[in-house]
C-alpha positions in Angstrom: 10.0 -14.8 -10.2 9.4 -16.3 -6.8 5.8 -18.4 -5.9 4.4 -17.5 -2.3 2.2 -19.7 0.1 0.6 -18.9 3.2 1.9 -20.8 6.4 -0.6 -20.0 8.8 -1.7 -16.2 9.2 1.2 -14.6 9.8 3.7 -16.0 7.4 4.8 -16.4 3.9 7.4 -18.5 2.5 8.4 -17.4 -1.2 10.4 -19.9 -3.4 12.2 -18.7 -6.3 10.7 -20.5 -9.3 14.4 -21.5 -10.6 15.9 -22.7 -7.6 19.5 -23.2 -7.0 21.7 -24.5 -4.6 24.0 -22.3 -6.2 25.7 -20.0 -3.0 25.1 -17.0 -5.0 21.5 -17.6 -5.2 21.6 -17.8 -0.8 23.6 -14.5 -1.2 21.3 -12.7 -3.2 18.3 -13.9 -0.8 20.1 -13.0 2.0 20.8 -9.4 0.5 16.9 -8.8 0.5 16.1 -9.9 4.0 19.1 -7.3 4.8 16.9 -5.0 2.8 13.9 -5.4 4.1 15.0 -5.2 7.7 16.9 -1.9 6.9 13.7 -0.3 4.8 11.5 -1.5 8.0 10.7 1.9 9.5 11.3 4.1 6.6 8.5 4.3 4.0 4.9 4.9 5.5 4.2 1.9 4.6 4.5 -1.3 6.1 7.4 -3.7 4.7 7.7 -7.3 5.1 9.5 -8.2 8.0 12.1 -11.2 7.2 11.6 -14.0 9.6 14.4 -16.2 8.6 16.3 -17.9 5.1 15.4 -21.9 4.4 17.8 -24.5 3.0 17.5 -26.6 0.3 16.2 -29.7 1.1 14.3 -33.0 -0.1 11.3 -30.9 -1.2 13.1 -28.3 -2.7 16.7 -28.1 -4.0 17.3 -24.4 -3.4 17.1 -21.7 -0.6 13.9 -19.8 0.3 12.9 -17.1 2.5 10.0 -16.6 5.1 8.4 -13.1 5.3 5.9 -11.5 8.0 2.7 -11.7 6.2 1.1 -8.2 5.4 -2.1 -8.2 5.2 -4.5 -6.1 2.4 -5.7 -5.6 -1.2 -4.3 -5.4 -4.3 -5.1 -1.5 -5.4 -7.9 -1.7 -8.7 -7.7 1.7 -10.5 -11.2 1.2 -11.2 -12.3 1.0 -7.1 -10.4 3.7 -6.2 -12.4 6.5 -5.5 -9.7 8.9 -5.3 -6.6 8.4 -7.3 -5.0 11.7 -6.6 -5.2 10.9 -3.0 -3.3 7.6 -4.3 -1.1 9.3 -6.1 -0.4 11.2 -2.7 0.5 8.5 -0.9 2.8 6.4 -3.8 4.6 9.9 -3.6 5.4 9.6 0.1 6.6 6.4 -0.2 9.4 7.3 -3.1 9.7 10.3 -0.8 11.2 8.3 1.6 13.0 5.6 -0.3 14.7 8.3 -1.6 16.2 9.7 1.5 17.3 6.2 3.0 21.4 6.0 2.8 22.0 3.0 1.0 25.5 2.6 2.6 27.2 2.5 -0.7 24.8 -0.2 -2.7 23.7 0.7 -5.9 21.7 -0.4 -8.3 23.5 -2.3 -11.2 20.9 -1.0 -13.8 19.5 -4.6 -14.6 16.9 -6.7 -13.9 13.5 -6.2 -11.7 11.7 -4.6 -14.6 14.3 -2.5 -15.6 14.9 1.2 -15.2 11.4 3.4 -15.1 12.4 5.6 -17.5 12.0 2.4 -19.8 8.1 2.6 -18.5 7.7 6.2 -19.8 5.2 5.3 -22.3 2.9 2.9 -20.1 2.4 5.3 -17.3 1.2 7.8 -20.3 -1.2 5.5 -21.6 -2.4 4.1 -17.9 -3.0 8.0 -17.1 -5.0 8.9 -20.0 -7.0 6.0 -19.5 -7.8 6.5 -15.8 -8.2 10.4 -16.7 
């Protein structure tokens, strides 16, 4: 869990809610920026772009990062006049997640919500209740 403020119009800065000063902490933030920056052109839609990794100091005893700001609106399934047109678009987007060669990385199976399989059941209900 992370909290995110606005520095001007262009930035964010998101702090991890437990913060650390930890190394493995710095490690695992700096493993996202490499992330981001290697998803950048992929999916069809935009990606933060990292703009740099913050030290803990007197304000705050852990590391931080600062993003590109993207801006936009949360999607409402309710003000969405065409969800299959959504649905569409979401599918591009795993599309081309998919095809990106992750270099060897893989995902350890833990943490981030878990795996979707797990989130079966919710998807079923959110469907029947948008249908």
């Amino acid at each position: 869990m992370n909290a995110l403020f606005r520095l001007g119009a262009e930035i964010v800065l998101r702090f991890p809610l437990r913060p650390s000063a930890d190394p493995a902490l710095r490690a695992e933030l700096r493993r996202e920026q490499e992330s981001a920056s290697m998803l950048a052109t992929r999916p069809p839609v935009a990606v933060p772009e990292p703009l740099g990794l913050g030290d803990p100091g007197a304000g705050y005893p852990g590391p931080w990062t600062a993003y590109r700001w993207i801006p936009g609106e949360p999607i409402h399934p309710g003000r969405v006049d065409d969800l299959a047109s959504v649905a569409r678009d979401l599918a591009g987007v795993v599309t081309a997640l998919r095809d990106i060669d992750t270099g060897g990385r893989a995902w350890s199976g833990s943490g981030r919500g878990g795996p979707l399989a797990d989130q079966h059941a919710g998807v079923r209900i959110l469907r029947a209740v948008l249908d």
